[in-house]
Every structure is written in C-alpha cells, then in structure tokens.
N, CA and C atoms as a LAMMPS dump frame, in Angstrom:
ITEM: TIMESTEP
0
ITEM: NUMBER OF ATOMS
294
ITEM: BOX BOUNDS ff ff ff
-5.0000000000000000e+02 5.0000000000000000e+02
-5.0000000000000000e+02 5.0000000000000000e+02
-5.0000000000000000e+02 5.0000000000000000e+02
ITEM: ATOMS id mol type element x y z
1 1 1 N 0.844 -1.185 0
2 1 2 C 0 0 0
3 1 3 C 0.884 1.242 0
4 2 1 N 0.232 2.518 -0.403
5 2 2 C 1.135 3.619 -0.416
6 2 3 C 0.354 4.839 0.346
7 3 1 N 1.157 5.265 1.189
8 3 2 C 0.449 5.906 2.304
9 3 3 C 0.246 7.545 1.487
10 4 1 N -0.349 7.902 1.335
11 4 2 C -0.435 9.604 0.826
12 4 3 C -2.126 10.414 1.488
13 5 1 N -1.42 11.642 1.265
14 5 2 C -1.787 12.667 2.461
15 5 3 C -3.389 13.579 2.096
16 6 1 N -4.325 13.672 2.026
17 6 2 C -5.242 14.716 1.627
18 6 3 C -4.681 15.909 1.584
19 7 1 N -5.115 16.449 0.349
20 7 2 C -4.61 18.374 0.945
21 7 3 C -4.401 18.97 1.969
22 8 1 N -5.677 18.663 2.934
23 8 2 C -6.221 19.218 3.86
24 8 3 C -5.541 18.537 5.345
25 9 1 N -4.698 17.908 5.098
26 9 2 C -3.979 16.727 5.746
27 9 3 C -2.472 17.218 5.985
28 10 1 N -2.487 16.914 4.647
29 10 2 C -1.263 17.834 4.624
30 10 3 C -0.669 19.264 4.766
31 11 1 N -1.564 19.738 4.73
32 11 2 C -1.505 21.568 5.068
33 11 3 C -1.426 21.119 6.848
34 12 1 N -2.371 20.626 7.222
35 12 2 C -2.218 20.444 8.982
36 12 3 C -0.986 20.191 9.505
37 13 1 N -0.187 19.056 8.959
38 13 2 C 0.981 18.216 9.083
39 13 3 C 2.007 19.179 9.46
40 14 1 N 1.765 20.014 7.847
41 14 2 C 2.757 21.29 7.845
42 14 3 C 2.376 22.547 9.004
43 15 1 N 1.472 23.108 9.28
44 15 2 C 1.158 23.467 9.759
45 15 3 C 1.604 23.569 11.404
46 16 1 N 1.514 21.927 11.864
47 16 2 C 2.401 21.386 13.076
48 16 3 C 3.657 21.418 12.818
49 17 1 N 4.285 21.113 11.901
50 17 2 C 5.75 21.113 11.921
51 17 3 C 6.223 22.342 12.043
52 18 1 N 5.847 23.345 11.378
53 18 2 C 6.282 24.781 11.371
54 18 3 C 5.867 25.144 13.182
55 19 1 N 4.44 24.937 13.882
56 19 2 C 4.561 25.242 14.896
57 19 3 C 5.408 24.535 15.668
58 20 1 N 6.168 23.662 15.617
59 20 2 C 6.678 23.005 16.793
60 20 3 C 8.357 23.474 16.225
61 21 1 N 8.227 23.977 15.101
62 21 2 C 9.997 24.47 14.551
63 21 3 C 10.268 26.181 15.374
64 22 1 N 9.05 27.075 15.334
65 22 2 C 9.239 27.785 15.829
66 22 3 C 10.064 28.17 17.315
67 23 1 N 9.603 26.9 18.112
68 23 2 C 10.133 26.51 19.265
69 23 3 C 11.555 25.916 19.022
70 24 1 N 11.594 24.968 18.927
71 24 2 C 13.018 24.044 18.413
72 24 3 C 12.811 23.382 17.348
73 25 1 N 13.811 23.955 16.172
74 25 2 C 13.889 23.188 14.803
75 25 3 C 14.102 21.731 15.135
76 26 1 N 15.081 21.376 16.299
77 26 2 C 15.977 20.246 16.094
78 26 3 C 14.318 19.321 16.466
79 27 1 N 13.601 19.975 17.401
80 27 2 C 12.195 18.586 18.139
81 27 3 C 11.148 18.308 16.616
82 28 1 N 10.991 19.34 15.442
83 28 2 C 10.627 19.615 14.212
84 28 3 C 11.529 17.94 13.757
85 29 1 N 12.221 18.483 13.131
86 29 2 C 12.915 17.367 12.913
87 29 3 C 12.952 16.358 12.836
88 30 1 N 13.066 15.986 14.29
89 30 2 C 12.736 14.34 15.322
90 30 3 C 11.436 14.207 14.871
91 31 1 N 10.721 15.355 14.839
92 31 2 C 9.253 14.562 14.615
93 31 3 C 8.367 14.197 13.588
94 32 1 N 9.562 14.769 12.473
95 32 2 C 9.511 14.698 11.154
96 32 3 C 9.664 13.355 10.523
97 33 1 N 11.025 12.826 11.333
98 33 2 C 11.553 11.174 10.994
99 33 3 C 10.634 10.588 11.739
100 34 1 N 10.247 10.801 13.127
101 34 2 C 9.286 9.935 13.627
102 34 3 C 7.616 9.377 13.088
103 35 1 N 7.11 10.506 12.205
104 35 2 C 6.378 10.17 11.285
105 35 3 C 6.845 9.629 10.252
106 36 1 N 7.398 10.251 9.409
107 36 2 C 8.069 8.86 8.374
108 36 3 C 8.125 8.021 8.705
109 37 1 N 8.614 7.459 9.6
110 37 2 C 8.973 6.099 10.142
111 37 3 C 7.395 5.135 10.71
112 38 1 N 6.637 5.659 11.488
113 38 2 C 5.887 5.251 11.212
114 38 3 C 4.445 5.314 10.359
115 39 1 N 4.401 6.347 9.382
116 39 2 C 3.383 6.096 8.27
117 39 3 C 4.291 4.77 7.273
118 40 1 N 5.614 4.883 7.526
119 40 2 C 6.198 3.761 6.594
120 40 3 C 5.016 2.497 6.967
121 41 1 N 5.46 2.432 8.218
122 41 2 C 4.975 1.035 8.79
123 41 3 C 3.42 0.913 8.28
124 42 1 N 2.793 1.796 8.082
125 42 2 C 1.086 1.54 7.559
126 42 3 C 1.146 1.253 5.858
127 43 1 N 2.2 1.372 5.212
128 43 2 C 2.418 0.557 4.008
129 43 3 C 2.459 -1.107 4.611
130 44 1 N 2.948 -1.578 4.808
131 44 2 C 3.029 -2.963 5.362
132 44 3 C 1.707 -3.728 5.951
133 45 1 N 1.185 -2.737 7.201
134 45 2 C 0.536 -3.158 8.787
135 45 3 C -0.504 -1.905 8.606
136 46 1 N -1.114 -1.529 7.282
137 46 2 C -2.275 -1.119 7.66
138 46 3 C -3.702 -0.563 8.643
139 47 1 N -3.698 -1.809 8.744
140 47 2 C -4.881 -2.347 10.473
141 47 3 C -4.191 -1.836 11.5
142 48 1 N -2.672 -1.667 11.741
143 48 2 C -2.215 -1.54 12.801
144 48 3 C -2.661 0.185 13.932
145 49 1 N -2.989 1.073 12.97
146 49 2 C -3.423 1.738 13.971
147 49 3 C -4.631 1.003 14.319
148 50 1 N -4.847 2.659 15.568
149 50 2 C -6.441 1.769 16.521
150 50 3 C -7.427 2.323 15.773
151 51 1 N -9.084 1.845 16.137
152 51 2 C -9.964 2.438 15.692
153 51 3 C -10.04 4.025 16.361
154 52 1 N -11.43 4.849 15.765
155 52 2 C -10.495 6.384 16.432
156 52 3 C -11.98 6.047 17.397
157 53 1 N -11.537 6.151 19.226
158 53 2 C -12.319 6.074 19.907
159 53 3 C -13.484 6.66 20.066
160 54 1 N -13.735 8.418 19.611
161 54 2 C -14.71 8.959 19.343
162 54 3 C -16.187 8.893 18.367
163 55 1 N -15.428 7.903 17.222
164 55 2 C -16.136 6.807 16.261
165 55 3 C -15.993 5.681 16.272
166 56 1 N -16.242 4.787 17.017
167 56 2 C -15.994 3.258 16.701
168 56 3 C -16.558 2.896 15.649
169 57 1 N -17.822 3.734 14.947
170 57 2 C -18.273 2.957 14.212
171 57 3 C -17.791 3.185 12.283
172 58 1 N -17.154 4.079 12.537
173 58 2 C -16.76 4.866 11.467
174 58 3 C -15.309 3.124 10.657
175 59 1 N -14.951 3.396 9.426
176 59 2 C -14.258 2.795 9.01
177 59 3 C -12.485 3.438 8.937
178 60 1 N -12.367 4.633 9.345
179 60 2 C -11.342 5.231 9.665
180 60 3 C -10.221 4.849 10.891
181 61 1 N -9.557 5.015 10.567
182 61 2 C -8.596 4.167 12.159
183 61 3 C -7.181 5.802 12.619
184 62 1 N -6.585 5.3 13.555
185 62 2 C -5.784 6.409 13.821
186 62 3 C -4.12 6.036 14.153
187 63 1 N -3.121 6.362 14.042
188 63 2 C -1.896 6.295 14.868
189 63 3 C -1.526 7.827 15.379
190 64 1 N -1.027 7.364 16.817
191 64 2 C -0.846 8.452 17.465
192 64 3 C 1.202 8.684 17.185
193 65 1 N 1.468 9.97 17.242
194 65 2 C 2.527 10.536 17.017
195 65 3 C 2.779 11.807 18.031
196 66 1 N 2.926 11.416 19.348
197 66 2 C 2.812 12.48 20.146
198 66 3 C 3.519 13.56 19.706
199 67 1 N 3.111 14.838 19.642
200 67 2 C 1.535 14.985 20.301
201 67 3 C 0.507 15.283 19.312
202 68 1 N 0.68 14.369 18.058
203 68 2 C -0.403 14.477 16.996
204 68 3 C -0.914 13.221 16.912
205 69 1 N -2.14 13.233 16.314
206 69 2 C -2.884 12.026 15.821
207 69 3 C -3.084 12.662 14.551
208 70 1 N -2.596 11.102 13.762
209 70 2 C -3.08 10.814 12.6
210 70 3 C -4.207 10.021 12.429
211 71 1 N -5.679 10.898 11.784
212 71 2 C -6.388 9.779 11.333
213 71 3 C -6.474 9.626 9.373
214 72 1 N -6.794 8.035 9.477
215 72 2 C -6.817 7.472 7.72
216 72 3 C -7.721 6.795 7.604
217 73 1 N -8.035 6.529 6.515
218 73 2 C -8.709 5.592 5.78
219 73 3 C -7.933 4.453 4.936
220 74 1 N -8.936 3.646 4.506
221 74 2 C -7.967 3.202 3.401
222 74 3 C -9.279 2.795 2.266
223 75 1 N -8.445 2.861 1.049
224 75 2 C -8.68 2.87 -0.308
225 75 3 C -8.138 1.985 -1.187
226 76 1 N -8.31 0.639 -1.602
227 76 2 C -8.257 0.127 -2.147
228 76 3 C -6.035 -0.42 -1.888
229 77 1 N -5.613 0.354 -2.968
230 77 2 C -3.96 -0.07 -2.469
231 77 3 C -3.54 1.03 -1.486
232 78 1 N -4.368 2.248 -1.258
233 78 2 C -3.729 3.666 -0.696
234 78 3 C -4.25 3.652 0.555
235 79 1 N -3.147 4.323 1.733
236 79 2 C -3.723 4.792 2.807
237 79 3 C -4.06 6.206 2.846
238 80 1 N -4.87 6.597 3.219
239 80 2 C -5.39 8.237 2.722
240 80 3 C -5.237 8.685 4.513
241 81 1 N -3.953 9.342 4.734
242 81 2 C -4.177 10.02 5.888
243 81 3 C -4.996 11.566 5.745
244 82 1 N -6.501 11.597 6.678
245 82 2 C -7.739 12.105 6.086
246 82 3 C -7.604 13.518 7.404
247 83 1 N -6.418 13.531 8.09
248 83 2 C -6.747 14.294 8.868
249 83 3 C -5.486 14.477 10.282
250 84 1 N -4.842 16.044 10.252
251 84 2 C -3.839 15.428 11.493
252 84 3 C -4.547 16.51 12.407
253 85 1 N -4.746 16.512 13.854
254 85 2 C -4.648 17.154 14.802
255 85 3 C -4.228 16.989 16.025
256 86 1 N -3.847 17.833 16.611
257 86 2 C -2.858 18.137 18.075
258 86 3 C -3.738 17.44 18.896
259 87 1 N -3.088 16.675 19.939
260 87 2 C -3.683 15.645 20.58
261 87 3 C -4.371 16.443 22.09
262 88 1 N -4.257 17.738 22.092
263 88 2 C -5.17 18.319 22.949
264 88 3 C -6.5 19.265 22.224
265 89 1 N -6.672 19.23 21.354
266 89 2 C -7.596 19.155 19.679
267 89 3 C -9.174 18.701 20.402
268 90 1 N -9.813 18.936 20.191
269 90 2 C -11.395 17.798 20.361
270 90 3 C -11.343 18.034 18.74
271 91 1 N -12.173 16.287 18.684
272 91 2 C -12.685 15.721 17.43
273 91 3 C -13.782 16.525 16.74
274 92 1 N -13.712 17.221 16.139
275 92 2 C -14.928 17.759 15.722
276 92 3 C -16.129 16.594 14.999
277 93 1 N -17.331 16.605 15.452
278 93 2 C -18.78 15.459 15.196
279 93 3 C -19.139 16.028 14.302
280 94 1 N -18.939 17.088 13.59
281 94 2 C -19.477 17.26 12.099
282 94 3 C -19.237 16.673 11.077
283 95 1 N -20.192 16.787 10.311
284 95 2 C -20.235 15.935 8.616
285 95 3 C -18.338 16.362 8.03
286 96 1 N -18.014 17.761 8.326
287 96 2 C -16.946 17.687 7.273
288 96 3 C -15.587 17.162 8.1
289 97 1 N -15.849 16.118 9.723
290 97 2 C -14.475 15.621 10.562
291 97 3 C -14.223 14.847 9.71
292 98 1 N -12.986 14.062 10.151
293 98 2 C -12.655 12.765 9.53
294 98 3 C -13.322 11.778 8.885
C-alpha cells in the first residue's frame, strides 16, 4: 500500500511542523523522521493503527505521534491520511471531521 496525504492533511501536518519548529527546529525534525517512520509502517501493517475512539463505528482508524494524531482511511492499495490534529484538539462530530 502507499500511504499519501489529503490536501487538507497535509496543510495540517505542515502546519504542526512549522509550529513546533518555531520553538526548536531540532524537536521539528525528530518529529519529522518519527512520522516517516511510522506512516512507513502503515504501508506494510495497515490495520495496525487503533480504531479512532470517538467513532468506533466509522471505518477510519488512527496512529498516534505524540503529540499528533493521525487519522486514515484506506482505499483500495492507498492509505489516505484524512486528517492530522494536536492531541489536545477535540474531534470535531461534524459531517466535514474525519
């Protein structure tokens, strides 16, 4: 599978990285490889995040990346990460969340 990002996903991603560079480039960085490293792993292990607790019933799942959560979907060969927010964030229950 090949893990790739929504627009709207990716603007967030960036979004966090730039805020957490402002503070220390070098923790930016670290947390830069630390995602790579594990969205790698959801090419492989898919299933492996959890379901996202606020939806159990939803088909979306999550891996956490302190202090972000990633939530995805998946699509056929693609993982569609559909959404990143700061893990002190509430889930928004509207039609346009995850």
């Amino acid at each position: 599978m090949k893990v790739r990002f929504t627009p709207s996903a990716r603007q967030q991603f960036l979004d966090g990285l730039a805020y957490i560079r402002r503070d220390k480039p070098s923790a930016a960085r670290n947390f830069r490889k630390r995602t790579q490293r594990v969205l790698r792993r959801l090419e492989d292990y898919p299933l492996s995040g959890r379901t996202i607790p606020e939806f159990p019933a939803l088909p979306h799942r999550e891996v956490i990346i302190n202090p972000y959560r990633f939530f995805y979907r998946m699509e056929k060969k693609t993982v569609w990460i559909v959404a990143v927010l700061h893990s002190a964030q509430e889930v928004d229950s509207g039609e346009d969340s995850v």
